[in-house]
Each structure stands twice: as structure tokens, then as C-alpha cells.
KOLGU-4560 file (N, C-alpha, C; in nm, 3 decimals, padded with zeros to 5 digits):
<recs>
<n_xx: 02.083 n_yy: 03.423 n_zz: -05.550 ca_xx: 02.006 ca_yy: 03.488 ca_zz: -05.652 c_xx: 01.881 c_yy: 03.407 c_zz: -05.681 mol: A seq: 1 type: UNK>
<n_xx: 01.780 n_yy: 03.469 n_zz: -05.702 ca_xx: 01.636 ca_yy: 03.374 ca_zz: -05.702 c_xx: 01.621 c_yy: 03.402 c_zz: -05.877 mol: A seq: 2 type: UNK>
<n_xx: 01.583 n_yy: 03.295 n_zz: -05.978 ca_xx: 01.547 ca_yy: 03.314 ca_zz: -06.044 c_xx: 01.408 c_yy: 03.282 c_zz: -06.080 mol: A seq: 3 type: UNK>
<n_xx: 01.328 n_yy: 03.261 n_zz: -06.177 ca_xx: 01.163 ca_yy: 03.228 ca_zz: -06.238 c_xx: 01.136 c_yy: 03.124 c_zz: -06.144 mol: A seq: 4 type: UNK>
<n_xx: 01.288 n_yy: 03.013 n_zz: -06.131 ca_xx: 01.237 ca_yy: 02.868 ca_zz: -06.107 c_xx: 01.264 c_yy: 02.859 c_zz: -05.929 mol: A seq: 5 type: UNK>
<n_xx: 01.308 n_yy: 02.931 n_zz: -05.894 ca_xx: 01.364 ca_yy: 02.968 ca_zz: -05.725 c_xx: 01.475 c_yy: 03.017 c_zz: -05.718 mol: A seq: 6 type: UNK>
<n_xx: 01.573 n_yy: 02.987 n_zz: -05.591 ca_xx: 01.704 ca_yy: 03.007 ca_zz: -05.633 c_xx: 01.801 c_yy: 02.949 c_zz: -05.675 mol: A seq: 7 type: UNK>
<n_xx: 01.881 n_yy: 03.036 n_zz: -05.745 ca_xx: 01.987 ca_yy: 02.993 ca_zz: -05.837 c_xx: 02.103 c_yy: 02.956 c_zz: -05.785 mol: A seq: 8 type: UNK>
<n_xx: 02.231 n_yy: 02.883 n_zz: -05.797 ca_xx: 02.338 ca_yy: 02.906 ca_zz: -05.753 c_xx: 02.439 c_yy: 02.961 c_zz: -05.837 mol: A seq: 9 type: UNK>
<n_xx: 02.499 n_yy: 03.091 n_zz: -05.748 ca_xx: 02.588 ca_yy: 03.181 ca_zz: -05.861 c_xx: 02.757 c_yy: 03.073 c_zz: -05.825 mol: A seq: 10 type: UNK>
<n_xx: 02.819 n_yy: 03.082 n_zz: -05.963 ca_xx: 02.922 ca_yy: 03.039 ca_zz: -05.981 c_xx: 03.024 c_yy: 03.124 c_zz: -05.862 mol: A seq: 11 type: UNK>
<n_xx: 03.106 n_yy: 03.090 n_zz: -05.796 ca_xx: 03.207 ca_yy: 03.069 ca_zz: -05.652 c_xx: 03.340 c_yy: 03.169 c_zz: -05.784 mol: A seq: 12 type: UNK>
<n_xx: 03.313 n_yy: 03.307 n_zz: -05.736 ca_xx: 03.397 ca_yy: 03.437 ca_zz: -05.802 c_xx: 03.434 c_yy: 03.411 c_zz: -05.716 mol: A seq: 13 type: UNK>
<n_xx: 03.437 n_yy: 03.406 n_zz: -05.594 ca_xx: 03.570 ca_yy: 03.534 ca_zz: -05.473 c_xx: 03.695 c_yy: 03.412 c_zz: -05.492 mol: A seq: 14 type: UNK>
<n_xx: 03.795 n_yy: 03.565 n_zz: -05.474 ca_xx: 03.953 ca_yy: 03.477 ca_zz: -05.471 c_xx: 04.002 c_yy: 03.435 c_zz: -05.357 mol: A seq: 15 type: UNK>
<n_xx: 04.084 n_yy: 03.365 n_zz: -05.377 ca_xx: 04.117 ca_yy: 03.324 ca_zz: -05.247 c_xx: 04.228 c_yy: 03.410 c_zz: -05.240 mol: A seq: 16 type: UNK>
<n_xx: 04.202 n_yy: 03.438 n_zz: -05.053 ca_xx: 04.309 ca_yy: 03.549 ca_zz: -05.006 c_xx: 04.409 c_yy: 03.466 c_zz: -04.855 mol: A seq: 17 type: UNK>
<n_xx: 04.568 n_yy: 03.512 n_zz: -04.845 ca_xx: 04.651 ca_yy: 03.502 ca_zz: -04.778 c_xx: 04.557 c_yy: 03.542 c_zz: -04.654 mol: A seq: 18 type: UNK>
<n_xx: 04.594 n_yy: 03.559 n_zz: -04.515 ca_xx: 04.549 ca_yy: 03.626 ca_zz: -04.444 c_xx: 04.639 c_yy: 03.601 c_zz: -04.336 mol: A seq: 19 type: UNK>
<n_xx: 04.721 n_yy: 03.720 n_zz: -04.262 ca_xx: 04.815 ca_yy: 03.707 ca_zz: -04.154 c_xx: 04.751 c_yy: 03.832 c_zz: -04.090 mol: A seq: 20 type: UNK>
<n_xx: 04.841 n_yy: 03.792 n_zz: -03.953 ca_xx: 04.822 ca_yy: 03.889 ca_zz: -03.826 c_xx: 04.986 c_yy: 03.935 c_zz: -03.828 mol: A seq: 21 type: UNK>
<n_xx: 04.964 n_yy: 04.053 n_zz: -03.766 ca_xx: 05.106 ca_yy: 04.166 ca_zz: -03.749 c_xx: 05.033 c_yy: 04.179 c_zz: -03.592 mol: A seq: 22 type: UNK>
<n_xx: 05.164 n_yy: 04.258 n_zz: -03.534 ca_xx: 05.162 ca_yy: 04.228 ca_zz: -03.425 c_xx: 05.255 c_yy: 04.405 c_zz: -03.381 mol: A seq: 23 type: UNK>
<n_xx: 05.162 n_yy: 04.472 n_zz: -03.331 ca_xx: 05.245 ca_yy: 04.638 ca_zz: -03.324 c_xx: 05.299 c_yy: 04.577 c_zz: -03.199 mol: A seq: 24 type: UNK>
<n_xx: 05.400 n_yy: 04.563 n_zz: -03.086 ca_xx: 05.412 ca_yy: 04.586 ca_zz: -02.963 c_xx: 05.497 c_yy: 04.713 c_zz: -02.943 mol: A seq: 25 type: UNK>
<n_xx: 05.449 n_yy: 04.795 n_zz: -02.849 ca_xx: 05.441 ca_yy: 04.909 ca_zz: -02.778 c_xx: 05.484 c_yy: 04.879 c_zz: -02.697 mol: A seq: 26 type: UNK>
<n_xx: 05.630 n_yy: 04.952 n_zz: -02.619 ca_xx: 05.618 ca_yy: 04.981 ca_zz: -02.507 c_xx: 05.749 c_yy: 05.107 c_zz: -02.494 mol: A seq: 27 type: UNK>
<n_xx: 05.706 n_yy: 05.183 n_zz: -02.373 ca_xx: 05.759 ca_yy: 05.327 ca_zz: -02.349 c_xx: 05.747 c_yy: 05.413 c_zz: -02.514 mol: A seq: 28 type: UNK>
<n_xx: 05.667 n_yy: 05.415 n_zz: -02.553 ca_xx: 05.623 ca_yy: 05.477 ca_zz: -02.681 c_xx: 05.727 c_yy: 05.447 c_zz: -02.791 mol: A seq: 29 type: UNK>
<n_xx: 05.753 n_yy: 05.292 n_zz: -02.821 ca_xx: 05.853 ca_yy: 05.293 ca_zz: -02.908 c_xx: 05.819 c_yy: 05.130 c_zz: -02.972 mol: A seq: 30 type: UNK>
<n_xx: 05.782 n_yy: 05.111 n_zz: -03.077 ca_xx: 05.739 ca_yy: 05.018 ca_zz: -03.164 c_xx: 05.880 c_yy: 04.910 c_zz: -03.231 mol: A seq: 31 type: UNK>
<n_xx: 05.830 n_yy: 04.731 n_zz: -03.166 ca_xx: 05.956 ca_yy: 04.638 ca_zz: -03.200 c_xx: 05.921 c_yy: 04.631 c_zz: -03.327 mol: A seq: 32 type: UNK>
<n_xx: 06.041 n_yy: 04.595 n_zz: -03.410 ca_xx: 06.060 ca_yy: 04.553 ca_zz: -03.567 c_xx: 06.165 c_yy: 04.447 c_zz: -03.548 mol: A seq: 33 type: UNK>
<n_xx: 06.198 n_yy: 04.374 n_zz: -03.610 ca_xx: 06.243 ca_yy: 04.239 ca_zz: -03.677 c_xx: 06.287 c_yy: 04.252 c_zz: -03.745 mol: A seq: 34 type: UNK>
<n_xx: 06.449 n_yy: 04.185 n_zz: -03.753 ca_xx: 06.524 ca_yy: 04.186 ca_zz: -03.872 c_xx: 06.512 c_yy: 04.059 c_zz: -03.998 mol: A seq: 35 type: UNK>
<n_xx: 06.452 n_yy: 04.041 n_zz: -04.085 ca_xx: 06.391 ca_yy: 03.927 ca_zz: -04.149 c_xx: 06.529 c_yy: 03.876 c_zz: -04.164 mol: A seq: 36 type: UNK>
<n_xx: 06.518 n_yy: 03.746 n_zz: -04.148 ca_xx: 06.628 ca_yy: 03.657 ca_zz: -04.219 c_xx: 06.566 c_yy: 03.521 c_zz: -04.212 mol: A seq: 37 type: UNK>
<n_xx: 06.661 n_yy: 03.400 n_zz: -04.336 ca_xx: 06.632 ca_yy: 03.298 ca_zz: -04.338 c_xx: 06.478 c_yy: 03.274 c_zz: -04.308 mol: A seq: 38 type: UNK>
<n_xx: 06.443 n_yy: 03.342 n_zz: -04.417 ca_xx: 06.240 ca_yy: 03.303 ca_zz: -04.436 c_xx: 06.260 c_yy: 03.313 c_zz: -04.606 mol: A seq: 39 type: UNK>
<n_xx: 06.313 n_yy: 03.350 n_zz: -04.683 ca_xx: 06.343 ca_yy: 03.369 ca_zz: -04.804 c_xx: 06.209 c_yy: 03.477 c_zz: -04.910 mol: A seq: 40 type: UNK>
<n_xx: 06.146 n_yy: 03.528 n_zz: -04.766 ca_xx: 06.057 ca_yy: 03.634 ca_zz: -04.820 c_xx: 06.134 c_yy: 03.808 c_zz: -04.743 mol: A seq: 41 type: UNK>
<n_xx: 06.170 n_yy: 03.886 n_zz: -04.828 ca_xx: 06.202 ca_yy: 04.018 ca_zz: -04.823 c_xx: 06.321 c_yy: 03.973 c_zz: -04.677 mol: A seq: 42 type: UNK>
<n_xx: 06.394 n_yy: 03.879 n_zz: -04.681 ca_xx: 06.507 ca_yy: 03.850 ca_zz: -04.576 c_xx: 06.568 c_yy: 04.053 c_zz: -04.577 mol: A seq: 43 type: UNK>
<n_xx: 06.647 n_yy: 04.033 n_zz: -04.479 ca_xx: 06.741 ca_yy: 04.190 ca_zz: -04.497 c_xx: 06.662 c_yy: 04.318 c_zz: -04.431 mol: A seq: 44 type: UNK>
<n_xx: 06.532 n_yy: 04.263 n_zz: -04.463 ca_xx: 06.444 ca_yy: 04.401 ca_zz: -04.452 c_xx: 06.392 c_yy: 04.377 c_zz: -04.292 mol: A seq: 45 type: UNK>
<n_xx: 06.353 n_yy: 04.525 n_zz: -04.218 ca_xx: 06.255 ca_yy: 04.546 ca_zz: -04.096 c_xx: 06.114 c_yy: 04.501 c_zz: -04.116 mol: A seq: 46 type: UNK>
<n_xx: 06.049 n_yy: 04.453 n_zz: -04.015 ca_xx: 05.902 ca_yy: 04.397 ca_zz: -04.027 c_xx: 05.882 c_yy: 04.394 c_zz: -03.898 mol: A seq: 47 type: UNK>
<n_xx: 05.739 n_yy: 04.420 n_zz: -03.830 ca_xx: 05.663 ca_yy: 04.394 ca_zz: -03.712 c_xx: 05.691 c_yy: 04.276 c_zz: -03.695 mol: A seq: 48 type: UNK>
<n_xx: 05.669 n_yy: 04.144 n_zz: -03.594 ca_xx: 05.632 ca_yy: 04.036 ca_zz: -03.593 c_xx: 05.574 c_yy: 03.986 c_zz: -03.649 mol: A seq: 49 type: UNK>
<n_xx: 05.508 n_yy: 03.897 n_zz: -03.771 ca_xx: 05.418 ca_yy: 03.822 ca_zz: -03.790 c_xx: 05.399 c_yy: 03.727 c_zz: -03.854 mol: A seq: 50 type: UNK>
<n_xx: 05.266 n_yy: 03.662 n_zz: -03.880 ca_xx: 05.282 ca_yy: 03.498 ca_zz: -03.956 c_xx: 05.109 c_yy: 03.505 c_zz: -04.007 mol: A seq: 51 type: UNK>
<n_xx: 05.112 n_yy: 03.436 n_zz: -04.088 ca_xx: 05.015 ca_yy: 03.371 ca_zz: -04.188 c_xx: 04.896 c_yy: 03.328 c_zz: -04.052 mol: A seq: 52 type: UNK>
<n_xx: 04.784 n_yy: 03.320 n_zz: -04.040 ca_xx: 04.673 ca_yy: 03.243 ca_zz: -03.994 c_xx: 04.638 c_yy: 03.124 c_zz: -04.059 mol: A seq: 53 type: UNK>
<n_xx: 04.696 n_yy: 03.012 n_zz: -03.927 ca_xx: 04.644 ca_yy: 02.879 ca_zz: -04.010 c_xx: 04.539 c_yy: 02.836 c_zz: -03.982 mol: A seq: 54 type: UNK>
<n_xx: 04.476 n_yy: 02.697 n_zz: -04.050 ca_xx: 04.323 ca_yy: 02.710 ca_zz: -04.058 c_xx: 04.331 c_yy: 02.630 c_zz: -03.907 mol: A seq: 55 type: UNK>
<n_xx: 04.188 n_yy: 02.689 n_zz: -03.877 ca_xx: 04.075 ca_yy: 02.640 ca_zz: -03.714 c_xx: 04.168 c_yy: 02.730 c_zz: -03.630 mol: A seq: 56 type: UNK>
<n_xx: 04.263 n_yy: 02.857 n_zz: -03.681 ca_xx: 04.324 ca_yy: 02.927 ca_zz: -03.578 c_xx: 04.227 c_yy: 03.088 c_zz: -03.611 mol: A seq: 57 type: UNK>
<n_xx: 04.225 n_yy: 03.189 n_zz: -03.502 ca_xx: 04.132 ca_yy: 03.298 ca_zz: -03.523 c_xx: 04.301 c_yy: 03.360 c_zz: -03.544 mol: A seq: 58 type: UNK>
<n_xx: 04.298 n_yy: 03.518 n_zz: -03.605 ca_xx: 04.362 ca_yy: 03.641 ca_zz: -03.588 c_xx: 04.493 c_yy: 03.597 c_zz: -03.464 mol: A seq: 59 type: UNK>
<n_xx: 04.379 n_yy: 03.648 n_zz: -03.347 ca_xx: 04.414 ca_yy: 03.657 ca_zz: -03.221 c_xx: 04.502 c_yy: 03.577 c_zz: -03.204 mol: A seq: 60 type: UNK>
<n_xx: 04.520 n_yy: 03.461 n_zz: -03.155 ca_xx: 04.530 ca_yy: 03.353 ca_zz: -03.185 c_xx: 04.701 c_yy: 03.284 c_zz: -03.242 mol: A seq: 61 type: UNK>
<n_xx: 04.651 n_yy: 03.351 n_zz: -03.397 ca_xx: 04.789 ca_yy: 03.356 ca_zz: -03.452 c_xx: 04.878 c_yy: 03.452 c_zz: -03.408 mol: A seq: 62 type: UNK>
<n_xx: 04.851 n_yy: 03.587 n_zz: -03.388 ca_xx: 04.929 ca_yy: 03.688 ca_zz: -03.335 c_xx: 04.989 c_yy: 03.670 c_zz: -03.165 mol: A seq: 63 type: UNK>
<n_xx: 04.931 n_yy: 03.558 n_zz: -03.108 ca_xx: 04.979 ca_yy: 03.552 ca_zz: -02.982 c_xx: 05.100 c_yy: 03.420 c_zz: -02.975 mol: A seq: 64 type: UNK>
<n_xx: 05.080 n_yy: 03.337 n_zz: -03.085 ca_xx: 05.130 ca_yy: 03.242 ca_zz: -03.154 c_xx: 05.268 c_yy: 03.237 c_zz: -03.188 mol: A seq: 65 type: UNK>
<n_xx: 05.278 n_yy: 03.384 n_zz: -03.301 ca_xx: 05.410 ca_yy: 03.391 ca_zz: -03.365 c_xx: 05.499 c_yy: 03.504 c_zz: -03.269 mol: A seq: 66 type: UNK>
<n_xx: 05.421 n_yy: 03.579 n_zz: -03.126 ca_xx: 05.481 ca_yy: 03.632 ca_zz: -03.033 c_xx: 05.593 c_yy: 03.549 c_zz: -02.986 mol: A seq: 67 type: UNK>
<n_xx: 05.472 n_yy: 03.426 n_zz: -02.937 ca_xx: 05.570 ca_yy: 03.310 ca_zz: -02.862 c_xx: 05.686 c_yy: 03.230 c_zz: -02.912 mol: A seq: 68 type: UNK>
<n_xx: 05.711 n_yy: 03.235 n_zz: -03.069 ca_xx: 05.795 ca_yy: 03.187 ca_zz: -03.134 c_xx: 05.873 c_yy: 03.256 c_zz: -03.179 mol: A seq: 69 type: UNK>
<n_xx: 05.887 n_yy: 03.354 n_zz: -03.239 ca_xx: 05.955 ca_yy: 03.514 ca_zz: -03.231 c_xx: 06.025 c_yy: 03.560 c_zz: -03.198 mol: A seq: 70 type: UNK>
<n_xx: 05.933 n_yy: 03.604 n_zz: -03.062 ca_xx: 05.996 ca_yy: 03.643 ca_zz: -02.966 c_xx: 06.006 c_yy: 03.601 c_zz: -02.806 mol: A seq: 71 type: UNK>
<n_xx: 06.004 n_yy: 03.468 n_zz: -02.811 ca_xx: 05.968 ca_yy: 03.381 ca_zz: -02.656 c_xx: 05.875 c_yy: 03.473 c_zz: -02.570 mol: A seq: 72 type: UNK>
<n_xx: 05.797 n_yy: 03.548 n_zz: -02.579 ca_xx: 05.682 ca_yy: 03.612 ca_zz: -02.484 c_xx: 05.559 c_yy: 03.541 c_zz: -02.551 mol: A seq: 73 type: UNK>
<n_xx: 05.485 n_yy: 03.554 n_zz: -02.419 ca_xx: 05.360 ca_yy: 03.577 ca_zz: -02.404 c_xx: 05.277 c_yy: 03.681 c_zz: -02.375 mol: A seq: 74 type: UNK>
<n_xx: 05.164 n_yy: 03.755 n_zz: -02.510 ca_xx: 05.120 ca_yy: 03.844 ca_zz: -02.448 c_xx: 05.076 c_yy: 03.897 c_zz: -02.362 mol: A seq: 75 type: UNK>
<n_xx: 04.963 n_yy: 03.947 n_zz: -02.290 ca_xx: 04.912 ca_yy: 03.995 ca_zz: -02.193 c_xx: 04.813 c_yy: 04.034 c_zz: -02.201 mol: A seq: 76 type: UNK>
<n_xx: 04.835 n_yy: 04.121 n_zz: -02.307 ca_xx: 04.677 ca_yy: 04.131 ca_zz: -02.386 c_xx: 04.697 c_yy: 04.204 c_zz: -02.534 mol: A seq: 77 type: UNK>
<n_xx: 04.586 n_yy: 04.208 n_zz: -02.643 ca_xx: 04.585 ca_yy: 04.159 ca_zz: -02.759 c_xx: 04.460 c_yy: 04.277 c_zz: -02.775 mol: A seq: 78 type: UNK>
<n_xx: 04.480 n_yy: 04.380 n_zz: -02.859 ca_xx: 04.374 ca_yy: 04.399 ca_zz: -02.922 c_xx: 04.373 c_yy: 04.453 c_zz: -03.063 mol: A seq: 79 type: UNK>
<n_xx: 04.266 n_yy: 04.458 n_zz: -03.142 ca_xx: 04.286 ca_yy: 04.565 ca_zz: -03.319 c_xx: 04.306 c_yy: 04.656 c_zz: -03.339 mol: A seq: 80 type: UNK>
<n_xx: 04.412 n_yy: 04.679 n_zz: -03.401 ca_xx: 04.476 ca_yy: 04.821 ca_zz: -03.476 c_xx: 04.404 c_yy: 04.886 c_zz: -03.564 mol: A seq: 81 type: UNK>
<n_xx: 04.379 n_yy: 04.729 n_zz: -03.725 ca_xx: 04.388 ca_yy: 04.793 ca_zz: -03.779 c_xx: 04.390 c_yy: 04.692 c_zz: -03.936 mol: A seq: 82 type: UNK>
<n_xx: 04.334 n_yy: 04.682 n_zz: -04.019 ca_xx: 04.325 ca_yy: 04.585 ca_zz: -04.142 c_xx: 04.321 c_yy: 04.703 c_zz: -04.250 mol: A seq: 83 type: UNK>
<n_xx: 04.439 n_yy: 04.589 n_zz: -04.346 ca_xx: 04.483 ca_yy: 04.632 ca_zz: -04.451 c_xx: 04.452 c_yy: 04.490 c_zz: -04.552 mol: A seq: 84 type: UNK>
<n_xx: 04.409 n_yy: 04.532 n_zz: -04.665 ca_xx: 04.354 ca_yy: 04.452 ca_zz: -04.814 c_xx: 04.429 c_yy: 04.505 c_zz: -04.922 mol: A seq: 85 type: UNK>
<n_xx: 04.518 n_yy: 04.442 n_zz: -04.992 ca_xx: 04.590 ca_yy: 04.421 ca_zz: -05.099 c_xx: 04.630 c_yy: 04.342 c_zz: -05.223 mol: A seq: 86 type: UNK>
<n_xx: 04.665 n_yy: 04.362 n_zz: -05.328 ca_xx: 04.646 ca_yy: 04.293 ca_zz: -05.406 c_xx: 04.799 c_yy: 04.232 c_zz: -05.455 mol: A seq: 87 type: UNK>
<n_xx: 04.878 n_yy: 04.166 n_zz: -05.427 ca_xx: 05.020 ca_yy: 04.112 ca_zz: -05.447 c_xx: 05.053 c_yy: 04.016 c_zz: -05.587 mol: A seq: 88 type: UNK>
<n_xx: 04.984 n_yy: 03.966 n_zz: -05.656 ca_xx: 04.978 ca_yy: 03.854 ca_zz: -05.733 c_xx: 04.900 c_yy: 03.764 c_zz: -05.714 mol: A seq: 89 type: UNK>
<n_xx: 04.833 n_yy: 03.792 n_zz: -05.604 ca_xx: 04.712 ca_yy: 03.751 ca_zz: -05.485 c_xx: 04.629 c_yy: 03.854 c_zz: -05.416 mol: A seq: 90 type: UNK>
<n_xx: 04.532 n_yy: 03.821 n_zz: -05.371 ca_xx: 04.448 ca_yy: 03.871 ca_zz: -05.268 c_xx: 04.564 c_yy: 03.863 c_zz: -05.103 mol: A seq: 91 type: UNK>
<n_xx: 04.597 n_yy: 03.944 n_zz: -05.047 ca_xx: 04.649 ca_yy: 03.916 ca_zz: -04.888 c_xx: 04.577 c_yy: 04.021 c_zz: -04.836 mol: A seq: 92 type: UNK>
<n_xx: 04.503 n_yy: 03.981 n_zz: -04.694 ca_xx: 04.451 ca_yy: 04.057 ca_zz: -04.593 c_xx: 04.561 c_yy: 04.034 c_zz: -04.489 mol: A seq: 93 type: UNK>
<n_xx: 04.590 n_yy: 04.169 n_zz: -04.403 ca_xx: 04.666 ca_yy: 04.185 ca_zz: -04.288 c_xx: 04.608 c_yy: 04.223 c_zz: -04.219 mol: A seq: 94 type: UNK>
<n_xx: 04.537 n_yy: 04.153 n_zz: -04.086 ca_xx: 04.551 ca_yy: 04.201 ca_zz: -03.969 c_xx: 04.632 c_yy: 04.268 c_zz: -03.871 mol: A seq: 95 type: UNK>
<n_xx: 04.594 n_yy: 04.387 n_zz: -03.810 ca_xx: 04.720 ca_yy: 04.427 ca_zz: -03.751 c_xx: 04.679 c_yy: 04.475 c_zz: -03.635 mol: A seq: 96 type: UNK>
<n_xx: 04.767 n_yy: 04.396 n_zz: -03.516 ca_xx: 04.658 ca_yy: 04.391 ca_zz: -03.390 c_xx: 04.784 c_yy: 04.433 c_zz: -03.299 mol: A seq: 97 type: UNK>
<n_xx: 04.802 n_yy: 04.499 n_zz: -03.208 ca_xx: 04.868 ca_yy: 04.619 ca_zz: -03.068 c_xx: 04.845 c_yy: 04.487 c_zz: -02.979 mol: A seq: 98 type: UNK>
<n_xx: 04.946 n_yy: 04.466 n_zz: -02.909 ca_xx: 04.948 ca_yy: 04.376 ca_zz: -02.781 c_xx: 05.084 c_yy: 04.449 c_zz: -02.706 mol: A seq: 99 type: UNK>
<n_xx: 05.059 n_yy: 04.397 n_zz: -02.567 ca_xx: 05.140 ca_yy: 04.438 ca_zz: -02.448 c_xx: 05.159 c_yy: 04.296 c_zz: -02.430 mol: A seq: 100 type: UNK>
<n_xx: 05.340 n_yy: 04.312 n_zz: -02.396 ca_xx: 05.396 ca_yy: 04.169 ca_zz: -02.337 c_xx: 05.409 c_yy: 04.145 c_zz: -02.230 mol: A seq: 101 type: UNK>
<n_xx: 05.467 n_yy: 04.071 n_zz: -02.143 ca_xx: 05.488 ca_yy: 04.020 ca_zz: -02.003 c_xx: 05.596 c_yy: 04.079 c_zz: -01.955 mol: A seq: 102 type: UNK>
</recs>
């Protein structure tokens, strides 16, 4: 913001947001889910693959990441679905990125 005297510096509003990658894998037209357990977030319940983005890691990156830990694959290839922004008690952004496995 420029004011009379040049520019100004505006006070640091934005919140800080979660940010994970999901992970659709496809194959023969039929989408994997995960049975959560022992993570002590929504355990019991179905979920895509996924994990938090840690820092100096991209999206990509992480989603090829928590494949390999997961589900012992390596993708093949990796591309965007699809981002979702929500508000939890927090700011969380989800990436949600379609990959083919090995």
C-alpha cells in the first residue's frame, strides 16, 4: 500500500493454513480408500491416501511420498484433480491429485 510518505507496510492478516495432498488412484474404473487407523485423526473411517506437505516439499512430491509409505508403490505418474479450501478451526487447503501406480 503506498501512502503520502511512499509505501506502507500492511500488518501480516493471512492465516496460516494446513496444506495436504490426497491422492485419487484409479485403476479399472474403481477408486482405492484406506481404512484409517492408529493416526488418532477420524481412525475407523474411509479416506483416499494422504498426508500433510512438509516444508521445502512441493504437492507432488508429498503425494508420491505418502504413496510410498501407504501403500509401498511408486507412482508412475501424478497429475491435478482438483483443490479444495476449508475452514476446520483452521484454514486447511487439500490438494487432490489422480496418479497411476506401477
Amino acid at each position: 500500500m503506498d501512502g503520502p510518505s511512499g509505501p506502507q507496510k500492511r500488518p501480516n492478516r493471512r492465516p496460516p493454513h494446513v496444506v495436504a495432498s490426497h491422492l485419487f488412484l484409479v485403476e479399472d474404473g474403481r477408486l482405492l480408500f484406506l481404512k484409517r487407523r492408529n493416526t488418532g485423526y477420524f481412525d475407523g473411517y474411509y479416506s483416499v491416501p494422504a498426508g500433510h506437505v512438509e516444508e521445502g516439499e512441493t504437492a507432488v512430491q508429498a503425494v508420491i511420498r505418502e504413496a510410498r509409505e501407504e501403500l509401498g508403490i511408486t507412482l508412475r505418474s501424478v497429475e491435478f484433480a482438483y483443490v479444495m479450501h476449508r475452514f476446520e478451526g483452521h484454514y486447511r487447503v487439500r490438494l487432490l491429485l489422480q496418479g497411476a501406480g506401477v
